[in-house]
N, C-alpha and C positions, 0 to 999 in steps of 0.2 A: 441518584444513579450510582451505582457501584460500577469499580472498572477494577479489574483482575491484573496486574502488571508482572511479568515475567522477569524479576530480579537479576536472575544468571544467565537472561540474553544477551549476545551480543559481545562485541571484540572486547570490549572496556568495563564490561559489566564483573559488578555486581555496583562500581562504585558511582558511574554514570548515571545508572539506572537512578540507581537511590536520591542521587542529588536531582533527577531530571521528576524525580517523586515529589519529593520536596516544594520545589520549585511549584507542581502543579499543584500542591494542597494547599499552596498560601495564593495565588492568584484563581483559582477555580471553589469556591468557598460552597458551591451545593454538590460537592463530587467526594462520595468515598474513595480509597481507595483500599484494594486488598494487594499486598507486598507480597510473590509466592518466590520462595528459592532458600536455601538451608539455612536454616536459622544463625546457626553458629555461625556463619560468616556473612550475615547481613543486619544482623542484630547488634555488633559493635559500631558500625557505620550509622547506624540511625542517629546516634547522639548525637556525632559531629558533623550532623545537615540538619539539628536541631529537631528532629521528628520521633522520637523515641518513646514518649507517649503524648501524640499527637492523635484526638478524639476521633479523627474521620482516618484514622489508619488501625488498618487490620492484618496483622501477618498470619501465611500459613506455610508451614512448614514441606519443602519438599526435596527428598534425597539425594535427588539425582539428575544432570544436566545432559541435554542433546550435544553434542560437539558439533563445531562445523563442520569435521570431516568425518562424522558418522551417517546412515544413511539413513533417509527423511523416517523409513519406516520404523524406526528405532523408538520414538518416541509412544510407539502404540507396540512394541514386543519387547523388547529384552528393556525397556524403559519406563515401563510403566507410572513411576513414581517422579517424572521429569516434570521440573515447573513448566514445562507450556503445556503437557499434559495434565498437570492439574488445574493449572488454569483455565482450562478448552474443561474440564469436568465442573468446576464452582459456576460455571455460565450453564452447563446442562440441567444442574441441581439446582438453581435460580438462585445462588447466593451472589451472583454477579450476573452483570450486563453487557459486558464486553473484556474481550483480550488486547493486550499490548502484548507484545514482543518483538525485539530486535535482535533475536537470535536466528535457528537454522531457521529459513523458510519453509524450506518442506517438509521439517517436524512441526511447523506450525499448520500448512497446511494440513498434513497428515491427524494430526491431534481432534483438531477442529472438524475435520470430515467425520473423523472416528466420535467425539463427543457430543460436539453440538449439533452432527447430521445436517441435512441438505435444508432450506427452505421449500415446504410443498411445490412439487412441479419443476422444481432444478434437478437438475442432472447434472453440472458439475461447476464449480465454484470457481470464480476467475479472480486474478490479482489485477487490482484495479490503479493506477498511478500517474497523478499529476506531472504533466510535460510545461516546459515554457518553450514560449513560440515567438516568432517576431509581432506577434498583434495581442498579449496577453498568456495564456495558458488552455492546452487541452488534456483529454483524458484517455490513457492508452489502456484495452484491456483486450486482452488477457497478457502479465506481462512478466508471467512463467509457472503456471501452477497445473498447465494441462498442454502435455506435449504433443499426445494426437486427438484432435477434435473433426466432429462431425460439424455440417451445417446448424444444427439444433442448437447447438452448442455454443455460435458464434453469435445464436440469434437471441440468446439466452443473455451472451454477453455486452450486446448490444443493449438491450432492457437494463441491463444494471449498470452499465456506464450512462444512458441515460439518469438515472436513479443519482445518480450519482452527480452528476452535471449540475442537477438541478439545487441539489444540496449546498455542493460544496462552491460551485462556480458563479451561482444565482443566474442560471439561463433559462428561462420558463419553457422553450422546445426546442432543446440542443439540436444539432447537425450530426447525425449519426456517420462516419463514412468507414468505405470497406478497406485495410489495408491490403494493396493489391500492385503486379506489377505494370497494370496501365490502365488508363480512367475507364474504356471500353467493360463492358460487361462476358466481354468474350475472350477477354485475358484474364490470365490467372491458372492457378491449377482447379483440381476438383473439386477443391474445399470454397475457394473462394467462389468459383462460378454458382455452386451448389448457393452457397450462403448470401450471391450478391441477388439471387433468384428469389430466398427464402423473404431477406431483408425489404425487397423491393414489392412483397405483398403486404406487409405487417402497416402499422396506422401508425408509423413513427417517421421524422423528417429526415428520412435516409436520403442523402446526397450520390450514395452511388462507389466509386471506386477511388482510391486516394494513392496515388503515387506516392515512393518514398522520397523525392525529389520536393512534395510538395508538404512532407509530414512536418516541418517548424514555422509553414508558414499561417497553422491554422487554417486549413482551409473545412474542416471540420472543428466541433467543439468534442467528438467522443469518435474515438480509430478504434475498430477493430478488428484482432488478428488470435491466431493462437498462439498460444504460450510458447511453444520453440522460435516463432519468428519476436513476439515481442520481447520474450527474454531477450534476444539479439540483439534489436534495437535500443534496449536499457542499456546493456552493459557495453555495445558500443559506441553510443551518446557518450558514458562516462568515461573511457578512453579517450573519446576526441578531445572531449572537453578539459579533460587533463594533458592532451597533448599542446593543444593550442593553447593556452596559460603556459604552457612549458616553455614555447616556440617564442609567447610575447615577451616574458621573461627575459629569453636569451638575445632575441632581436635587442629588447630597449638597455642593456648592458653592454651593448659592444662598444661602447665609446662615451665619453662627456656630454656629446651633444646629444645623444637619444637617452643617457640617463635625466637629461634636464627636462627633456620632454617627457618621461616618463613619471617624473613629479608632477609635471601639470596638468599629468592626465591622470593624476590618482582618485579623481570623484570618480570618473569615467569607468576604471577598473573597477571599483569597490563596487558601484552601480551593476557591473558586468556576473561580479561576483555574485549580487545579491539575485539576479533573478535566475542562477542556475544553482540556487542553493534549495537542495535538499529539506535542509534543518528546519526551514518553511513550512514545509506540507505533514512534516512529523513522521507518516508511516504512509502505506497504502494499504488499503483496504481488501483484506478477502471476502469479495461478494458473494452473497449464492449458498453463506452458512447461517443455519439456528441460529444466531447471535452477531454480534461484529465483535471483528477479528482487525486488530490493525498491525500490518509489520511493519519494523523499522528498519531501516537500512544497518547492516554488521557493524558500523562504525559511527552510530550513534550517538551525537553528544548528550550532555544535561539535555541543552534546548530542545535538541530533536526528541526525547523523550517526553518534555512536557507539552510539545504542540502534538505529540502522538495520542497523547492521553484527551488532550483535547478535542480532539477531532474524532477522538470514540464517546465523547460524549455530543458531540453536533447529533452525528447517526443517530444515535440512542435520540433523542430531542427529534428529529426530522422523521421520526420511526420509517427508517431508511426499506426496511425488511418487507414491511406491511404495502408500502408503497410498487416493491419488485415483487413479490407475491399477484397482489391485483394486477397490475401490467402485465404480466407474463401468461394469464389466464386472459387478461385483456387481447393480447396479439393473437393469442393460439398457439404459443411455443410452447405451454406447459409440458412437460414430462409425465405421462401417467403412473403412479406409484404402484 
């Protein structure tokens, strides 16, 4: 399997990247990989992570980077020659199997829609991403790559965080649930009632309507919503969660006695740490494209780029695609092209 990695993605990249390369070609031993972003400055970095002419690495040259604060569509107009652009093309051309990138998101998604096209019968491609919960982990989708969705579209999304579930979580018939503002099927806006309607005919174990009150206690293994609400719910997860680390910080400093406690309770922290760590899951997945796509969060380490890379090669292994293809034909949601 070949995997496409987008060098100049990302807050820390070009040199994250390369180390979080590295890293993957000496513990992943049946995994090419192709390196894309300007030579000239990713080509002196290869030596000093030891990969420089390393057999299963392949660079390709590309000019030109997304910024994060250029607009997603940039990547397909005035940027044509941008490594996630080229990357989203080596997977259309079959010289690669999937993308990496911890760069813009929505020049990824954008790129990806534009080159590697939709999978038969989708209609629009969802960001897919592992949550922790108080009982393990679930899967939130769509968790920002489609701001206005129809019913079809949520039902579409449902099939592929299933798909997903089953990959990455090992649950043989996840718990599909609807994000909504009360368990009843008669609350919600139009989208939801539309979609708890659609959801509730399909031959998938939909549970029904999932309160945000109840969204970390699992009470589903796969939520979903559209991309304006679940982008929200990401990025205000990761505020909280940086503020409460903030808050525990300042609480166990204000004195001797809560600093000593605050030792004894350093497995507890680290513990706390590790199951809202990111760097774990690697990227999350654009479902619903020709190929897999995985993003990585802007701020990306080594780690998180080599369990990114990893987890584009699970997919590729689980032939994730071929799986949401037949199911999607299977329900009746397909998209007619």
């Amino acid at each position: 399997m070949r995997i496409a990695v987008d060098a100049m993605g990302g807050d820390h990249a070009p040199e994250v990247v390369i180390q979080g390369t590295a890293e993957a070609l000496g513990q992943y031993p049946y995994m090419d990989i192709v390196l894309v972003g300007h030579l000239d400055i990713i080509t002196p970095m290869l030596k000093k992570h030891g990969i420089a002419h390393h057999p299963r690495l392949r660079l390709v040259h590309a000019e030109q980077t997304v910024a994060m604060d250029e607009p997603s569509t940039a990547a397909i107009r005035s940027k044509k020659n941008s490594s996630i652009t080229v990357c989203a093309d080596l997977v259309h051309r079959g010289e690669a199997d999937a993308v990496v990138s911890a760069g813009h998101t929505g020049a990824a998604v954008a790129a990806t829609n534009f080159k590697m096209k939709l999978l038969p019968g989708v209609d629009r491609a969802g960001i897919a991403t592992i949550m922790p919960s108080t009982k393990g982990r679930f899967i939130l989708i769509d968790a920002g790559a489609n701001i206005d969705c129809k019913p079809i579209h949520l039902a579409q999304f449902a099939i592929m965080g299933e798909m997903f579930a089953k990959c990455s979580l090992n649950i043989d018939k996840p718990r599909v649930g609807l994000l909504s503002v009360g368990e009843e099927d008669v609350k919600g806006n139009d989208l939801t009632k539309g979609t708890f309607k659609m959801l509730s005919g399909m031959p998938i174990n939909f549970i029904g309507n999932v309160e945000g009150k109840l969204l970390y206690e699992k009470v589903a293994d796969v939520v979903v919503c559209d991309g304006f609400v679940g982008n929200l719910v990401i990025k205000s997860s990761e505020s909280l969660a940086k503020a409460l680390m903030t808050w525990l910080r300042q609480a166990f400093t204000k004195n001797t006695f809560r600093q000593a406690g605050a030792i004894l309770a350093k497995n507890a922290f680290k513990e706390l740490k590790e199951i809202c760590d990111y760097e774990e899951y690697g990227g999350a997945p654009l479902l619903g494209v020709n190929g897999i796509c995985i993003i990585g969060h802007g701020s990306s380490s080594p780690k998180a780029i080599k369990n990114a890379i990893r987890v584009a090669g699970e997919f590729i292994k689980f032939r994730i695609n071929d799986h949401i293809t037949a199911r999607i034909a299977e329900c009746g949601v397909a998209v007619n092209k």
